[in-house]
matplotlib code that plots the C-alpha trace (Angstrom):
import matplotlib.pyplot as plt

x = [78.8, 74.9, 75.5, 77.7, 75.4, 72.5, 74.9, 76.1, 72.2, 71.1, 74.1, 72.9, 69.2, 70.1, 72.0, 69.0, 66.4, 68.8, 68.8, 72.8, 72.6, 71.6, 70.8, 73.2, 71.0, 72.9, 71.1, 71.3, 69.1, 67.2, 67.3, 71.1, 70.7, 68.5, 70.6, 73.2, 71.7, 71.0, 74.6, 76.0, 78.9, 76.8, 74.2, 74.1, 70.2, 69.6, 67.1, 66.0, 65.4, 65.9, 66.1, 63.8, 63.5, 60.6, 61.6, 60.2, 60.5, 61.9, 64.9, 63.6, 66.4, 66.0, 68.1, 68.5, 71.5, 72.7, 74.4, 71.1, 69.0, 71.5, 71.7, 67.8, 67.3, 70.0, 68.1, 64.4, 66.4, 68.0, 64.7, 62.7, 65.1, 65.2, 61.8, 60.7, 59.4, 61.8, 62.0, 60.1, 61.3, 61.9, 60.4, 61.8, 59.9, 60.5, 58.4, 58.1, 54.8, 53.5, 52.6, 48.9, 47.3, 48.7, 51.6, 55.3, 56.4, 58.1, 59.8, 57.9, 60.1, 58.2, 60.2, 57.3, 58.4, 55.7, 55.7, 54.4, 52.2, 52.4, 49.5, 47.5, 49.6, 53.3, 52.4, 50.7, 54.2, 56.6, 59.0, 57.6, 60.5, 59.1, 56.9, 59.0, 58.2, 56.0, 57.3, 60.6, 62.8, 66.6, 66.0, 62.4, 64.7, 67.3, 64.5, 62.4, 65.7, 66.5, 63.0, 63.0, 66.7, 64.9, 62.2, 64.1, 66.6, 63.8, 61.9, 65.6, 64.3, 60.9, 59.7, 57.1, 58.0, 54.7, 54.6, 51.3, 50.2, 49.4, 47.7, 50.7, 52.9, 54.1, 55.3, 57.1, 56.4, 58.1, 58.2, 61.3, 60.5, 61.9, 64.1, 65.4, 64.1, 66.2, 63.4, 61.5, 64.7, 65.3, 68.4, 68.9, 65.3]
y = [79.2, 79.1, 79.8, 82.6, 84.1, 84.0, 85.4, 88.3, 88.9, 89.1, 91.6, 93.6, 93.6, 94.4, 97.2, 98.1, 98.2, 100.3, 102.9, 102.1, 100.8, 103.2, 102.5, 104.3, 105.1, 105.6, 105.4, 101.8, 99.4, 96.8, 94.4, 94.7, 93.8, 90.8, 89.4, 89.7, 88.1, 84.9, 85.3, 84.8, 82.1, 80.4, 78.6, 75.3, 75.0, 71.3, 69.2, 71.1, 74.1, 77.1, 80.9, 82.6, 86.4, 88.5, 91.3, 95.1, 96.8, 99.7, 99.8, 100.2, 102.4, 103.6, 105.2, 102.8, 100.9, 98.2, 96.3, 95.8, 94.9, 92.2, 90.9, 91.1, 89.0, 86.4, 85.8, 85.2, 83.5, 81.1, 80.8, 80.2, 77.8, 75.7, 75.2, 75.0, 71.5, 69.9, 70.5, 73.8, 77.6, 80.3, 83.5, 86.6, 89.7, 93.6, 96.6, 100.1, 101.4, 104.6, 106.9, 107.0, 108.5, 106.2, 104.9, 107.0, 105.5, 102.7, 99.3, 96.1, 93.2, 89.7, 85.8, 83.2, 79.5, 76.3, 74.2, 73.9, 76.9, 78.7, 78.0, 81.2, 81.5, 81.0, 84.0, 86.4, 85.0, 84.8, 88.7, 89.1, 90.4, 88.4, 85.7, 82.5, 79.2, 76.9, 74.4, 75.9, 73.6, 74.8, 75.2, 77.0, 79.1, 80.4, 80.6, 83.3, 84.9, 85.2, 86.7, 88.8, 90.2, 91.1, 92.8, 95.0, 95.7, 96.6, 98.7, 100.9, 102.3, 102.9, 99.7, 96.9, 93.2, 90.8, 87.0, 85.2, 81.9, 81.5, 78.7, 76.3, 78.1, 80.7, 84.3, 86.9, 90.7, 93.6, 97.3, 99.8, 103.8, 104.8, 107.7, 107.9, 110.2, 110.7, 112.0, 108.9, 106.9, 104.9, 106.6, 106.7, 107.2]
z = [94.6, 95.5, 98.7, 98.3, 95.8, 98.6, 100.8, 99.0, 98.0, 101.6, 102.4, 99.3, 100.8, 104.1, 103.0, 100.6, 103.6, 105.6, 103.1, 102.5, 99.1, 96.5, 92.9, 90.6, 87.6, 83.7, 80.3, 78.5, 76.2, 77.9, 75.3, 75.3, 79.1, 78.3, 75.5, 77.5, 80.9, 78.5, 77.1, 80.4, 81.1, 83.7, 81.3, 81.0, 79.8, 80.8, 79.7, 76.2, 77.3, 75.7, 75.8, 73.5, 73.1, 71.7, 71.1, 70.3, 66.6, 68.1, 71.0, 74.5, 76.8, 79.9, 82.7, 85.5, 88.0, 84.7, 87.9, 89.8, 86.3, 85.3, 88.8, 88.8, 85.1, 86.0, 89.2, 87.7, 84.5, 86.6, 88.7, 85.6, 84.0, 87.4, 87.0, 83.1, 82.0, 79.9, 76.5, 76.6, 76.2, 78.8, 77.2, 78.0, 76.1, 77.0, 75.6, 76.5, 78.2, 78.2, 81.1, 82.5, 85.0, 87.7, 86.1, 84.6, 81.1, 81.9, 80.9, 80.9, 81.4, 81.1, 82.0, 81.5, 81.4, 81.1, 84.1, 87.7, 88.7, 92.2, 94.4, 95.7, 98.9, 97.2, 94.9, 97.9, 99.8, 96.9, 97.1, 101.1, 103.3, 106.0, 104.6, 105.4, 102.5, 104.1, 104.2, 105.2, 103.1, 102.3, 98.5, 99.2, 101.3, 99.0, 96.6, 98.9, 99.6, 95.8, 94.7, 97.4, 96.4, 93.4, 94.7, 96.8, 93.5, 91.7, 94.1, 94.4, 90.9, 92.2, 89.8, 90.6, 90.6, 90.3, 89.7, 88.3, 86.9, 83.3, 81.5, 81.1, 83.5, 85.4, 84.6, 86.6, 85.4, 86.2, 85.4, 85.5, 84.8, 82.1, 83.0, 86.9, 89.1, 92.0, 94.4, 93.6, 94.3, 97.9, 98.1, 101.9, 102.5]

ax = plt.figure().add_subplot(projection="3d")
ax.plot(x, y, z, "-o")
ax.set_aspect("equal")
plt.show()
């Protein structure tokens, strides 16, 4: 199952990368997305560890590919969970952002789990096309392949995908605009 999984994610970033695969953009909520993602049939949360949402007030929606977004939050959910200490929560939290100078109004999705931190080089490395784990073990690999699957996903809606450590853990961030703009889409460019 894992390694079809990897499979079928390297086809998808392949055909990403080659402009193929485009991102198919229609309005939804992202908690909706997010309750569902932790929903999923495919949890088995072992060891004590738990799901726990924080929520907005307010719904956030957006317009984006609800395909790629799940298939980007089971990734980092099943990522984060595969790493949590035991006995400790995997925090997912989403808000809306407004625009700035720099920036279009967007979605912020957060996944933080306590555990192990990344060293410097594993986060400068860690959604690299290229950057091969070091050391090149066979779970370090489907790892790489995974995150990067999610950074190609997310950069089809002209997002940003960041990881960082945190005091007792690690987080991965990302960012989703807020309504599609097909111009600023990688559709075929």
């Amino acid at each position: 199952n894992a390694m079809l999984r990897i499979v079928a994610d390297l086809g998808q970033v392949v055909q990403a990368e080659s402009g193929v695969l485009q991102a198919r953009p229609s309005p939804f909520e992202m908690g909706l997305a997010v309750r569902e993602a932790c929903r999923g049939e495919e949890w088995s949360l072992p060891r004590g560890i738990r799901f726990e949402l924080r929520a907005p007030t307010a719904p956030v929606p957006l317009s984006a590919d609800r395909g790629l977004v799940d298939q980007v939050l089971r990734i980092l959910l099943r990522k984060a969970v595969s790493h949590a200490a035991e006995d400790s929560a995997v925090v997912l939290s989403w808000s809306s952002e407004p625009a700035d100078s720099e920036l279009p109004e967007r979605v912020l999705v957060t996944i933080a789990r306590r555990g192990a931190q990344r060293t410097p080089n594993e986060l400068s490395r860690m959604f690299s096309l290229f950057a091969a784990p070091a050391p090149a073990r066979a779970e370090a690999t489907r790892e790489h392949l995974a995150m990067m699957t999610c950074r190609v996903m997310v950069e089809l809606h002209a997002g940003r995908i960041w990881a960082a450590n945190v005091a007792d853990g690690f987080e991965v961030r990302l960012w989703l605009p807020r309504t599609s703009d097909s111009e600023s889409m990688r559709a075929g460019s």
